[in-house]
Structure formats: C-alpha cells, structure tokens
C-alpha positions as CSV (number, residue, x, y, z in Angstrom):
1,X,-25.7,12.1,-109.7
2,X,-26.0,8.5,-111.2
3,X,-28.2,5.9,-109.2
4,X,-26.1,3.9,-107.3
5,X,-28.2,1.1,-106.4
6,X,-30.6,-0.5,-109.1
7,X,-34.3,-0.1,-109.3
8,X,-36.8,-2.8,-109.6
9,X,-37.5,-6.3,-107.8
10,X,-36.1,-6.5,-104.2
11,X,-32.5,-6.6,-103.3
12,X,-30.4,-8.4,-101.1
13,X,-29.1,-6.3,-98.1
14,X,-26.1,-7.3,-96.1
15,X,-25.3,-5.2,-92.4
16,X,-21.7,-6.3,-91.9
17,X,-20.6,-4.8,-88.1
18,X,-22.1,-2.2,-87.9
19,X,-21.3,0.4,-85.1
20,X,-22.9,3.7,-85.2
21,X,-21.6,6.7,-82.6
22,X,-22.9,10.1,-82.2
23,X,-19.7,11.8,-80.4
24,X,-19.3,9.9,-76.8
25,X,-22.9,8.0,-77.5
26,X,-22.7,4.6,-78.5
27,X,-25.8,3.6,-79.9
28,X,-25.1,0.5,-82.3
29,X,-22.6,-2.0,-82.0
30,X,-21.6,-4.8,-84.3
31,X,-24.9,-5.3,-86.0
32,X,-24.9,-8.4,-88.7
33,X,-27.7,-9.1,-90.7
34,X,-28.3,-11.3,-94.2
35,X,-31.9,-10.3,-95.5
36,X,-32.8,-11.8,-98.5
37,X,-34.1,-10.2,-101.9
38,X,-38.2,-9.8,-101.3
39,X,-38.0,-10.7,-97.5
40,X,-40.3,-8.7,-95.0
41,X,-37.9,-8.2,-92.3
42,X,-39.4,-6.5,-88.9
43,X,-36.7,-5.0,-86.6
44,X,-37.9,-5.4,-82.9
45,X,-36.8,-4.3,-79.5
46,X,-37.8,-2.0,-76.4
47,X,-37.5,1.9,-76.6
48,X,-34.4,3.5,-77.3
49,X,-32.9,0.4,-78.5
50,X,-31.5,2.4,-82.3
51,X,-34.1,0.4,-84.5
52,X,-34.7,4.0,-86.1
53,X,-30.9,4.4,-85.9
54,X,-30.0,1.4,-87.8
55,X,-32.8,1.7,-90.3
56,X,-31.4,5.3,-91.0
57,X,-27.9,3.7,-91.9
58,X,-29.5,1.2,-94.1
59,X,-31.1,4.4,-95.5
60,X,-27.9,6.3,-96.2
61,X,-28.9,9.2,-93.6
62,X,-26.4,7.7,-91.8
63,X,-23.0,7.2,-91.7
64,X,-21.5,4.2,-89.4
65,X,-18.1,4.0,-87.7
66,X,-17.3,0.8,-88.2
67,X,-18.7,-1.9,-90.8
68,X,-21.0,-1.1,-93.6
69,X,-24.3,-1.7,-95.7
70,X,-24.4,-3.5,-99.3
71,X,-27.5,-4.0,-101.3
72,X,-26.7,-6.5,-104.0
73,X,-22.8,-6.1,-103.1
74,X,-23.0,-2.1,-103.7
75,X,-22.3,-0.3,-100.5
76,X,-24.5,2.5,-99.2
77,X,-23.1,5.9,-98.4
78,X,-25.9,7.9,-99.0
79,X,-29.5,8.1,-99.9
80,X,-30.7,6.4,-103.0
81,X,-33.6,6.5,-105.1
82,X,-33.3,2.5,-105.1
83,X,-33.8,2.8,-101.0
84,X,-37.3,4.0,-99.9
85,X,-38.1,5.6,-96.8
86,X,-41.6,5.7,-95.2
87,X,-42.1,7.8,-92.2
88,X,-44.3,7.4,-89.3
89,X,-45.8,10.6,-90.1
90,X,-47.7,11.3,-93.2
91,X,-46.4,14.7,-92.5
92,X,-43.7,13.6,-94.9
93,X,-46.0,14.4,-98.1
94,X,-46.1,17.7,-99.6
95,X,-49.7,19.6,-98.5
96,X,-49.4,21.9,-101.7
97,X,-49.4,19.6,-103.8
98,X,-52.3,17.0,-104.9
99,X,-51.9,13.1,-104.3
100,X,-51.2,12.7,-108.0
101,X,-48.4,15.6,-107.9
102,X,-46.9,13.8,-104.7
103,X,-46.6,10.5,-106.2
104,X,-45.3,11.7,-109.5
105,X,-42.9,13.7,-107.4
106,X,-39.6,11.2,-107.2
107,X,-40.2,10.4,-111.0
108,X,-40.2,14.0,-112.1
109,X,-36.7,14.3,-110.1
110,X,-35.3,12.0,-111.7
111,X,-36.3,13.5,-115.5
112,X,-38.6,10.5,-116.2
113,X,-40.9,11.1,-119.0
114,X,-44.2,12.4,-118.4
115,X,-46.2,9.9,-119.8
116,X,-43.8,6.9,-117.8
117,X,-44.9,9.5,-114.7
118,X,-48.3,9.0,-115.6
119,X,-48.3,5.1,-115.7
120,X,-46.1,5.1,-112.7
121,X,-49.0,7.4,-110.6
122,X,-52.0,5.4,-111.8
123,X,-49.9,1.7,-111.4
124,X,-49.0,2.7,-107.7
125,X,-52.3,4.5,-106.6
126,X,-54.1,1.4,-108.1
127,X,-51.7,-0.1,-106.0
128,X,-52.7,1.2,-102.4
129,X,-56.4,1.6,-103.2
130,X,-56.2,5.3,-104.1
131,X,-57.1,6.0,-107.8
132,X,-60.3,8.2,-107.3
133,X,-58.1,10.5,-104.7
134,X,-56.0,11.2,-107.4
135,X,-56.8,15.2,-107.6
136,X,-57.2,15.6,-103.8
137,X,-54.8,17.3,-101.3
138,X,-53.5,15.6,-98.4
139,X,-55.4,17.5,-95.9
140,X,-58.9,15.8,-97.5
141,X,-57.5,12.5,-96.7
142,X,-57.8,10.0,-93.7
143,X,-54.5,9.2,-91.7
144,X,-54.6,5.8,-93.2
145,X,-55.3,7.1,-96.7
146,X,-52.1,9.7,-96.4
147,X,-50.0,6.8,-95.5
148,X,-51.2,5.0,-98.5
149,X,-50.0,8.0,-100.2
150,X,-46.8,7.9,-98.9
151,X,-46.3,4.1,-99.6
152,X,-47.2,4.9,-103.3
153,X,-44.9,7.8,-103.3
154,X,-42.4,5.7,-102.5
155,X,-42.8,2.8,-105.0
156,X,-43.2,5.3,-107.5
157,X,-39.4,5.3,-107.5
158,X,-39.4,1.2,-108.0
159,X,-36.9,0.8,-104.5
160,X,-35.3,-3.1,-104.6
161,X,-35.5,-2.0,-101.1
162,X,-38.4,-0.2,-98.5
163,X,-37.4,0.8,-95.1
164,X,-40.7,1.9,-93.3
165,X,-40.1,3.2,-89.5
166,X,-43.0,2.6,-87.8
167,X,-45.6,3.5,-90.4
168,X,-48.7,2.9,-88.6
169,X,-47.4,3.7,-85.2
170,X,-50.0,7.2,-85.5
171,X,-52.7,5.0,-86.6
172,X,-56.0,4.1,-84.6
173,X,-56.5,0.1,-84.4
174,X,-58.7,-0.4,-86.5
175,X,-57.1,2.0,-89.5
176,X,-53.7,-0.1,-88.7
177,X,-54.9,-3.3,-88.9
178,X,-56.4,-2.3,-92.3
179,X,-52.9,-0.7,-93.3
180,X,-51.1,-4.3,-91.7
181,X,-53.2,-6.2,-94.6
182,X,-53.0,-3.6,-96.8
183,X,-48.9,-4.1,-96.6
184,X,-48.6,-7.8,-96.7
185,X,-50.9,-7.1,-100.0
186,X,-48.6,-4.5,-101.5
187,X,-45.2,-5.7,-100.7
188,X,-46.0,-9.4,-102.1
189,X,-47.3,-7.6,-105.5
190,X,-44.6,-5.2,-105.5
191,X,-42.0,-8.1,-104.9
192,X,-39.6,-5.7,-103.0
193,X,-37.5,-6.2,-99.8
194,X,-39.2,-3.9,-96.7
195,X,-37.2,-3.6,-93.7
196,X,-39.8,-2.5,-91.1
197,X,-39.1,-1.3,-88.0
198,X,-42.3,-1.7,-84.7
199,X,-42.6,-2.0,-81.0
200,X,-45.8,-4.2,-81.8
201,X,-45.3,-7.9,-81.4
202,X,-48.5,-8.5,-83.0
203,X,-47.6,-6.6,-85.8
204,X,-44.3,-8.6,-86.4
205,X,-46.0,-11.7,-86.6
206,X,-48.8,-10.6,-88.9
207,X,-46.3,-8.9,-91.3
208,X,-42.5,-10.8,-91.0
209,X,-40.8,-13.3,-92.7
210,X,-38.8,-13.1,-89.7
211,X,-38.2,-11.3,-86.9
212,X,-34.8,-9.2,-85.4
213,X,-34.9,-8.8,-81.9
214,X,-32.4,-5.9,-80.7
215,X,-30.9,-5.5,-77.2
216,X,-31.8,-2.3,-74.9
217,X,-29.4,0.2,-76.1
218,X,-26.9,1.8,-75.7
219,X,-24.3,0.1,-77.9
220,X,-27.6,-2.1,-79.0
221,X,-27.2,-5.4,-81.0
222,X,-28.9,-7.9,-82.7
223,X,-30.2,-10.7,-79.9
224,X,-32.1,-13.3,-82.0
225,X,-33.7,-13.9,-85.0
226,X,-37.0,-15.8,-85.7
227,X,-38.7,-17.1,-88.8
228,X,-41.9,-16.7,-89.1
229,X,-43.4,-19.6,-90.9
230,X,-47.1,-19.2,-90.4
231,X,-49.9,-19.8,-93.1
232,X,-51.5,-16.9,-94.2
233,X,-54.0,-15.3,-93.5
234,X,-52.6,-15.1,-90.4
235,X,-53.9,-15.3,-87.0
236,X,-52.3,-13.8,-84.0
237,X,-54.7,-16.1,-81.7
238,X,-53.5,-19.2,-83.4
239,X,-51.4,-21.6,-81.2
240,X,-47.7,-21.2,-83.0
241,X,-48.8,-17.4,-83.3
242,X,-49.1,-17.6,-79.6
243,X,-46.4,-19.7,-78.8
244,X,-44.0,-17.4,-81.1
245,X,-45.5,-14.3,-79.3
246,X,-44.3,-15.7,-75.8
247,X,-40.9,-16.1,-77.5
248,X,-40.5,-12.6,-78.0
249,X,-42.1,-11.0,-74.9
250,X,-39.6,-12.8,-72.8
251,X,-36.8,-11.9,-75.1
252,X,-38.1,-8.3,-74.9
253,X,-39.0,-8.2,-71.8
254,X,-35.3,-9.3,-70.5
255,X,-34.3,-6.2,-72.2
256,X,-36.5,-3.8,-70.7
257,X,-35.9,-5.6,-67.5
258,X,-31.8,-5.1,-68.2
259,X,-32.7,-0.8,-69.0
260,X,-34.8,-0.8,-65.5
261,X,-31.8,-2.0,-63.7
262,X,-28.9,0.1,-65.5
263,X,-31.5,3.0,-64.8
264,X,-31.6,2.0,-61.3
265,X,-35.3,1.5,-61.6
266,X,-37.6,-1.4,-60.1
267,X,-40.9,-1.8,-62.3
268,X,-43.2,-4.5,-62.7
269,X,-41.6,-5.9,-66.6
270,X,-44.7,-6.9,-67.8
271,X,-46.3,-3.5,-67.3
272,X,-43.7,-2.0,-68.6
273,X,-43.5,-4.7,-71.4
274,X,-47.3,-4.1,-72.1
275,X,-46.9,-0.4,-72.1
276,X,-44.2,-0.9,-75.1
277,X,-46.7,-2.8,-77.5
278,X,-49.2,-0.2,-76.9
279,X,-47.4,2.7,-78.3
C-alpha cells in the first residue's frame, strides 16, 4: 500500500473536532488544534485526561467519530510510515534482533535499498549517540540507550511527524533529563514536528514550543494553550520558567480538583497535583 503522507522535514498537522468514543465512553470531545511544520508540541493534563487517546488518533490507531486529522491537508485514517510512534516502553524494539537490525527494520519494509538502509542506520545512530552499539542486542543496553534506539528506529522512516507518548516516563531523573536534552538536540537537527505527550510540567517547559493543556476527562478537551518563548538552554528555575510553571499547575490543578469532585472525593489538590508530576 502506497505512503499516504510524505516523508521528510516536518508537516503541518490540523485536529479539526475531534470526538473519540469507545461504545457508551466518551473520552474526547471537539478537540482543535493547528501545530505548525517543525513545532515541539507537548500535550498536558491530569490522569485519564485521553492525551494517549488523542495522540493515538493523530497516529492512525484510531478512528474518531466526529472530525478528523490532516497532515499537510492529507487526512489520517490509518498508520503511516510518515507518522512515527515512540512508546513509553522500550519494550517496543525487537530483542532478537541487534540495534543495527532494529533500526534498519522500517526501511527494509518498505523495500529500500540496502545500501540507503545502511546510510539510513549509521545517519540515525550517529544521531542519538549510538554508533558503537551498533552490533549489540537490546537487552545489553541501558533504559536510556533502548529509547535512543527506538527514537532512531523511528527516524529511520524520515516521519514529517513524531508522536512520542510519554517516552521517558520509565526513566530515572537523571537518565531523563539526559534523554530531555538529548530530544531538544535531535528534533531541531532532524527538523520534524514531535507531538509529545507528559504529566511533567517541567518537562513541557524544557522541551515545547508550546504547551496544550487538556481538561480531566471524560469527553476531555483542549483548555489552553501556551507558548513557550524561553531562551535556550533553558532553565526551569528561571523567573518566566517559574512564572509559566505556576500558570499550568493552577490550570491543572483545577482539573484534578474538578475529577475529585465528580468522584466525590476531597483531597488536598496540590498533593494530588504533586503526585501527578512525579509519575
């Protein structure tokens, strides 16, 4: 089956109303979003609020009910080669097979040459860092060095667009705040648009362009959007950081505060707020 969406530099992505249902659940309603070609966009909300969900329909897993998903004006009904998924798990990579083998893996689907497969492994695992683990199996590797793996795997494909669900949510602090620098590096180099779905505040700021806060689900939405116009190397400590960070606890934090009452629950918010960013 021919590619439907193009390969290459980022693409635009347009979410026009989108409602996603499974039977009587109503987990997304009318979601609208304009991201631009080569933006980091992070999606950001409490638990259960269908970032995962939404991401998945961007991805093609999913169909919605109502409205739909374009990247540069083509429509998404199902998973693409020009739409790359990273999972939270680096579970997602093949054990048999070496790290070379994994990331040649979406070009040797797709019948590309095996010289092109070989410029596409050593461009990518240059890439992320990865060169002299070329001939090693996943299970050698460090959790951060698997996920490099799978971030390499997926550019191998040359996505306009990378959807990562919480890709560093598994990750210790200090391995994930090598990976966060590690991705602002890539994904300016690479040039293509990442959707990237966290619960980590922090992690938004460090990483976004701008930032989509949803509601608590169910029948979630979109309930504001920030820029994020920081200098980099950012700083989470510096004063707009901070100022920005307090913008999007309380935002968040009226959310969880909204799922505690329809759960007839009475918590303290900003434990429960707190307990959010720490998973």
């Amino acid at each position: 089956m021919a590619n439907v969406i193009e390969t290459g530099r980022g693409a635009a992505v347009r979410v026009d109303g989108v409602g996603i249902r499974f039977g009587s659940f109503h987990a997304v309603r009318d979601v609208t979003l304009d991201i631009a070609a080569g933006e980091f966009l992070c999606l950001l909300g409490p638990s259960g609020c269908g970032k995962s969900t939404l991401l998945s329909a961007l991805a093609g897993f999913v169909t919605p009910y109502r409205g739909g998903v374009t990247v540069d004006g083509v429509p998404v009904t199902r998973p693409d080669p020009g739409l790359g998924m990273v999972f939270q798990s680096s579970e997602a990579l093949f054990d048999w097979m070496t790290v070379r083998q994994n990331v040649a893996f979406g070009p040797r689907m797709r019948g590309t040459s095996r010289a092109r497969q070989a410029e596409l492994v050593d461009e990518y695992l240059r890439l992320v860092g990865l060169r002299h683990c070329a001939d090693r199996f996943p299970g050698q590797l460090s959790g951060g060095m698997r996920q490099r793996v799978q971030i390499a795997r997926v550019l191998a494909n040359e996505p306009s667009v990378v959807l990562m669900d919480e890709p560093f949510g598994a990750l210790d602090a200090q391995t994930r705040q090598v990976m966060q620098e590690e991705m602002d590096r890539i994904r300016r180099v690479s040039g293509c648009t990442v959707v990237f779905v966290t619960h980590d505040i922090d992690e938004s700021i460090l990483l976004a362009d701008r930032i989509a806060v949803m509601t608590a689900g169910p029948a979630a939405s979109i309930k504001s959007v920030y820029p994020v116009d920081l200098p980099g190397p950012r700083d989470v400590t510096d004063p707009s950081a901070a100022a920005l960070r307090h913008e999007l606890r309380r935002d968040i934090g009226e959310e969880v505060r909204k799922a505690l009452r329809d759960q007839g629950l009475d918590q303290d918010p900003g434990r429960d707020l707190d307990a959010q960013e720490d998973r």
